[in-house]
C-alpha atoms as an extended CHARMM CRD file, in Angstrom:
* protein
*
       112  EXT
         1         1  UNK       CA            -20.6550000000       56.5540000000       -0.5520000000  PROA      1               0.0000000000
         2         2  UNK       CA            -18.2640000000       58.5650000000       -2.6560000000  PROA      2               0.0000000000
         3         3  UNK       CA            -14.9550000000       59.4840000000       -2.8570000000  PROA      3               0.0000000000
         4         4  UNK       CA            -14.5050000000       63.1650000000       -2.9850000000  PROA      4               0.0000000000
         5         5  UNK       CA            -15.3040000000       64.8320000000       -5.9360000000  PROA      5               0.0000000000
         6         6  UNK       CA            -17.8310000000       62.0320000000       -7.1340000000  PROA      6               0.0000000000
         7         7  UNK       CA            -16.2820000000       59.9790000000      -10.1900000000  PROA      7               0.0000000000
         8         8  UNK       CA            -15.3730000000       57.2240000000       -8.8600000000  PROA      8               0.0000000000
         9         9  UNK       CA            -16.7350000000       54.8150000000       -6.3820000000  PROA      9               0.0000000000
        10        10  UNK       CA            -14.4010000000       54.0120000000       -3.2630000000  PROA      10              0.0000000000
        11        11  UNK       CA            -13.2810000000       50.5790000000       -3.1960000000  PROA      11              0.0000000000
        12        12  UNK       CA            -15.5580000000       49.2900000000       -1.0860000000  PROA      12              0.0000000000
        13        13  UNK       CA            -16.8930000000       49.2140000000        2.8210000000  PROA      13              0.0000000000
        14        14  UNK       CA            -17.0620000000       46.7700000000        5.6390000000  PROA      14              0.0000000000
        15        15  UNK       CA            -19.0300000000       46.6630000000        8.7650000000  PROA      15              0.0000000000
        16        16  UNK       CA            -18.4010000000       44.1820000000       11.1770000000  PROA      16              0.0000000000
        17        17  UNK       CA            -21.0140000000       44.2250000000       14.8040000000  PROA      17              0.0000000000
        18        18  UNK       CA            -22.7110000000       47.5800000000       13.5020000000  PROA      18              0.0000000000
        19        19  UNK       CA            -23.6910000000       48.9690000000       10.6600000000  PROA      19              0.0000000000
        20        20  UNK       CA            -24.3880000000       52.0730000000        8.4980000000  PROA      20              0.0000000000
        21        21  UNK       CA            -26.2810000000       54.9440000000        9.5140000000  PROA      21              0.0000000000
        22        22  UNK       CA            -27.8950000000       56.1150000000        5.9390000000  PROA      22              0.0000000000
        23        23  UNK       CA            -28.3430000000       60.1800000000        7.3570000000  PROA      23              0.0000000000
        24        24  UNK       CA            -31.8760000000       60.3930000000        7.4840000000  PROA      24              0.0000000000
        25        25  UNK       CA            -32.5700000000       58.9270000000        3.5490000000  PROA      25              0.0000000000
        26        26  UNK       CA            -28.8580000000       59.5320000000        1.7520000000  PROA      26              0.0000000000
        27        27  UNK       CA            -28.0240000000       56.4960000000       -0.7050000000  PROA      27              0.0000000000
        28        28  UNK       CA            -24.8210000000       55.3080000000       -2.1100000000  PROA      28              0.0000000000
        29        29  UNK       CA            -26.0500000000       56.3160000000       -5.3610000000  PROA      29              0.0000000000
        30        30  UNK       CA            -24.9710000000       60.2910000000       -4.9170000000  PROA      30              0.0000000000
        31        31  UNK       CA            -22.7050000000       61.1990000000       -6.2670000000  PROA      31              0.0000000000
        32        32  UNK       CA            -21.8890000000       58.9780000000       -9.2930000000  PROA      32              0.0000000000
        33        33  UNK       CA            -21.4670000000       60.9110000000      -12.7050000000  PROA      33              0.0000000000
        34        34  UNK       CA            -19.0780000000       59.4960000000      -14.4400000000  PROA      34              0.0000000000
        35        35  UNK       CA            -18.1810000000       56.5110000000      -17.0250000000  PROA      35              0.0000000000
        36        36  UNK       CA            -15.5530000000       55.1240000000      -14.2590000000  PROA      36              0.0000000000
        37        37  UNK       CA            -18.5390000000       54.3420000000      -11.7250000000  PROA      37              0.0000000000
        38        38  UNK       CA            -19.8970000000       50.6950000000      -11.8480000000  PROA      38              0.0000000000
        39        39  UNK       CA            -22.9660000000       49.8140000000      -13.1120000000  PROA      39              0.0000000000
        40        40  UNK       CA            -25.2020000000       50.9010000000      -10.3030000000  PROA      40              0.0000000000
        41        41  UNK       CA            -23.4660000000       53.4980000000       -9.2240000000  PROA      41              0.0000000000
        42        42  UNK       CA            -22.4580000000       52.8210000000       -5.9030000000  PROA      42              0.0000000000
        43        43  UNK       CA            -20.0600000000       51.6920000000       -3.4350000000  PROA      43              0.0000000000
        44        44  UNK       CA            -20.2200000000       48.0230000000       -2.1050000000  PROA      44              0.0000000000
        45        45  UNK       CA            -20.9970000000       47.4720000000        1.3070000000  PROA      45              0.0000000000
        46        46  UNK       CA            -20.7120000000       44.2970000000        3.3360000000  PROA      46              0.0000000000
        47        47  UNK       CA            -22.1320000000       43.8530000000        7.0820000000  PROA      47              0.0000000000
        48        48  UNK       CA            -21.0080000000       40.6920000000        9.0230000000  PROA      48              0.0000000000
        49        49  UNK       CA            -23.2240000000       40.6830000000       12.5020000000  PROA      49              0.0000000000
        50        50  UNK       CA            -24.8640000000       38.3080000000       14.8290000000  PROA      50              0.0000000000
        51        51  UNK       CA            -27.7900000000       36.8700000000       15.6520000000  PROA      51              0.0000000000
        52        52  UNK       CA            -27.2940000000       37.2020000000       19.2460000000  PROA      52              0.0000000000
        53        53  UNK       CA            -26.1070000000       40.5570000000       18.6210000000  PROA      53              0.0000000000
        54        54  UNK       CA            -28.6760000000       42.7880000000       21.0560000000  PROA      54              0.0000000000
        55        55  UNK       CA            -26.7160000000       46.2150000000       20.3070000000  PROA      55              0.0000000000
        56        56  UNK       CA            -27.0940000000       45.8640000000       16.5770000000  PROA      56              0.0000000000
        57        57  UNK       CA            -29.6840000000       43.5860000000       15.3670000000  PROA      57              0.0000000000
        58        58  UNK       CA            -30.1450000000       41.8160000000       12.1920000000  PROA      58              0.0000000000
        59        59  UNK       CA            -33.7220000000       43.8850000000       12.0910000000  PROA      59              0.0000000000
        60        60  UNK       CA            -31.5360000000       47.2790000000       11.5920000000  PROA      60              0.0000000000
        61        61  UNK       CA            -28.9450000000       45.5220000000        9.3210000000  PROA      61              0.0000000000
        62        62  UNK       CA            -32.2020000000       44.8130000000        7.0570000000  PROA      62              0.0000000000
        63        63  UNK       CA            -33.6510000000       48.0790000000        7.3260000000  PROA      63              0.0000000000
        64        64  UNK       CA            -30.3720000000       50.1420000000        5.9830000000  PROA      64              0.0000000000
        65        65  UNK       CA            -29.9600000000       47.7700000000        3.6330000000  PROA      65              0.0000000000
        66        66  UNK       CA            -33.5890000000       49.1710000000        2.2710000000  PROA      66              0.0000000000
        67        67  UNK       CA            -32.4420000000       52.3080000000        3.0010000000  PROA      67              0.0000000000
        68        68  UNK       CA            -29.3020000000       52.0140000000        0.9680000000  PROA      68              0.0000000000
        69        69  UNK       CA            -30.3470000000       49.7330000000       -1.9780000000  PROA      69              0.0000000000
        70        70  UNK       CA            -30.5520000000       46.1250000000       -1.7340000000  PROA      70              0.0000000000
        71        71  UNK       CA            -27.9330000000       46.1730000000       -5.0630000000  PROA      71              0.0000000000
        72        72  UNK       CA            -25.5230000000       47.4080000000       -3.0170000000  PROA      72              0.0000000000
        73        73  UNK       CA            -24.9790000000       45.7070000000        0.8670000000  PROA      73              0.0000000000
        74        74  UNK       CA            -24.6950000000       42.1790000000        1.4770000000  PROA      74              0.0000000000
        75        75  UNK       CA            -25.8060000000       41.7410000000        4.5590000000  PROA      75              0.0000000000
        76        76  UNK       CA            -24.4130000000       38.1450000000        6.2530000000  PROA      76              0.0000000000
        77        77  UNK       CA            -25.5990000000       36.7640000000        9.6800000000  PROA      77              0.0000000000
        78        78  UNK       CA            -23.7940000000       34.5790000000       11.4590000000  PROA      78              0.0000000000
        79        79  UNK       CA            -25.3900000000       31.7740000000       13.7520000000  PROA      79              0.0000000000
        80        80  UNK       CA            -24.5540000000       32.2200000000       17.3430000000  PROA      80              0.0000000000
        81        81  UNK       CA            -22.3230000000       35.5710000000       16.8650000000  PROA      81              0.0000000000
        82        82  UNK       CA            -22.4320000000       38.7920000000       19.5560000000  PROA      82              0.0000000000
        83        83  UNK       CA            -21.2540000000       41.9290000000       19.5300000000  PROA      83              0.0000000000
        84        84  UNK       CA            -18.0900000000       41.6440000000       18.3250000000  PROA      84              0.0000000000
        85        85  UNK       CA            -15.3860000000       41.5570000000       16.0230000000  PROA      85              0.0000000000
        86        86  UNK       CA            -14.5350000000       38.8210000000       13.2580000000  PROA      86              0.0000000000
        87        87  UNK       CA            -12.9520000000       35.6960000000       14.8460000000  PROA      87              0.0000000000
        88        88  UNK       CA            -14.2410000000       32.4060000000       13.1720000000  PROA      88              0.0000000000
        89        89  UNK       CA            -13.2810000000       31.0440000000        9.8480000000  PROA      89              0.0000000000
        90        90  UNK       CA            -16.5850000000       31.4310000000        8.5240000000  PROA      90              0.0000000000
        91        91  UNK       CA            -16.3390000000       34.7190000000        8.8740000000  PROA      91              0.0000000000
        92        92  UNK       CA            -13.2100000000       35.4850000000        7.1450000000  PROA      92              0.0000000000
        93        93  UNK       CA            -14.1400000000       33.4620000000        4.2880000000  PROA      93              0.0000000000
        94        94  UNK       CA            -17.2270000000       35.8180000000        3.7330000000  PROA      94              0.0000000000
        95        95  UNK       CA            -14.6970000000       38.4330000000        4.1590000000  PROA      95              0.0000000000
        96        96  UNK       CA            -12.7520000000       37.2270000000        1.5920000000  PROA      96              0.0000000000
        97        97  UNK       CA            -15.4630000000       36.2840000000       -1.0970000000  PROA      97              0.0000000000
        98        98  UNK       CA            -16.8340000000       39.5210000000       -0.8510000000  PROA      98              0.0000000000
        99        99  UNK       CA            -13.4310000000       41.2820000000       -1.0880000000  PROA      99              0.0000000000
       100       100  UNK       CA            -12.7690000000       38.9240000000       -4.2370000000  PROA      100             0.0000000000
       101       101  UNK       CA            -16.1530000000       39.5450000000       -5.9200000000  PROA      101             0.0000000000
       102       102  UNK       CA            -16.2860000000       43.4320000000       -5.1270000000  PROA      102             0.0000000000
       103       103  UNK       CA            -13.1520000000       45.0470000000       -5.1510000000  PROA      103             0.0000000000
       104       104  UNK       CA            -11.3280000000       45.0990000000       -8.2480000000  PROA      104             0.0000000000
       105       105  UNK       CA             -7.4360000000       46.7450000000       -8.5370000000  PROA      105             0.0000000000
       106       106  UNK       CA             -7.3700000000       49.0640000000      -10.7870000000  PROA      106             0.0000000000
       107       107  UNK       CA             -3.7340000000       50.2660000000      -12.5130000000  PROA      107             0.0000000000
       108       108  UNK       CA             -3.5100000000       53.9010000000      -13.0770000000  PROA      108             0.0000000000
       109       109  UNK       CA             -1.5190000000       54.3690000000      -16.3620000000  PROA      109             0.0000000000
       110       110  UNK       CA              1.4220000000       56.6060000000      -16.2110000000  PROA      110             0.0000000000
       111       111  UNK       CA              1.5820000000       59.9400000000      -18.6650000000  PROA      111             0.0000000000
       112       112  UNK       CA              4.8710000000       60.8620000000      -19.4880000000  PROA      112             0.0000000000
């Protein structure tokens, strides 16, 4: 996953009760050129699903994190969780780690 134009990565990418559909063997690893990319190359990618979820189970979760590189998803499932959005405290806290860990702010400078 790239921002337009390659370069940089985009910040980073959440799924919560799905997940990523690769497109038939694309990685997050196209794409990167450039000194500003992070060390692998490629954009973050968290998934937060269930293991009650029967619409998207852990077992595809797993396999696009193969597809995608295991450097690059975290992949969290949470005990008792369905299909559906974030709503325990658990949950936002792996939200938040990953947010904290991933995504750094970056301050363009101004040219004058």
């Amino acid at each position: 996953i790239r921002a337009k134009g390659g370069g940089r990565r985009m910040g980073g990418v959440v799924c919560v009760c799905g997940g990523m559909d690769g497109g038939g063997g694309s990685s997050g690893r196209e794409g990167c050129g450039g000194e500003d990319c992070d060390k692998d190359g490629i954009t973050p990618v968290l998934q937060i699903l269930g293991d009650k979820d029967s619409t998207y189970p852990s077992s595809l979760a797993e396999a696009s994190k193969l597809e995608y590189g295991e450097a690059g998803m975290t992949c969290k499932v949470i005990k008792g969780k369905g299909h559906e959005m974030i709503k325990s405290e658990e949950e936002v806290e792996v939200l938040f780690d990953f947010i904290s860990d991933k995504l750094a702010m970056q301050m363009p400078t101004l040219e004058g």
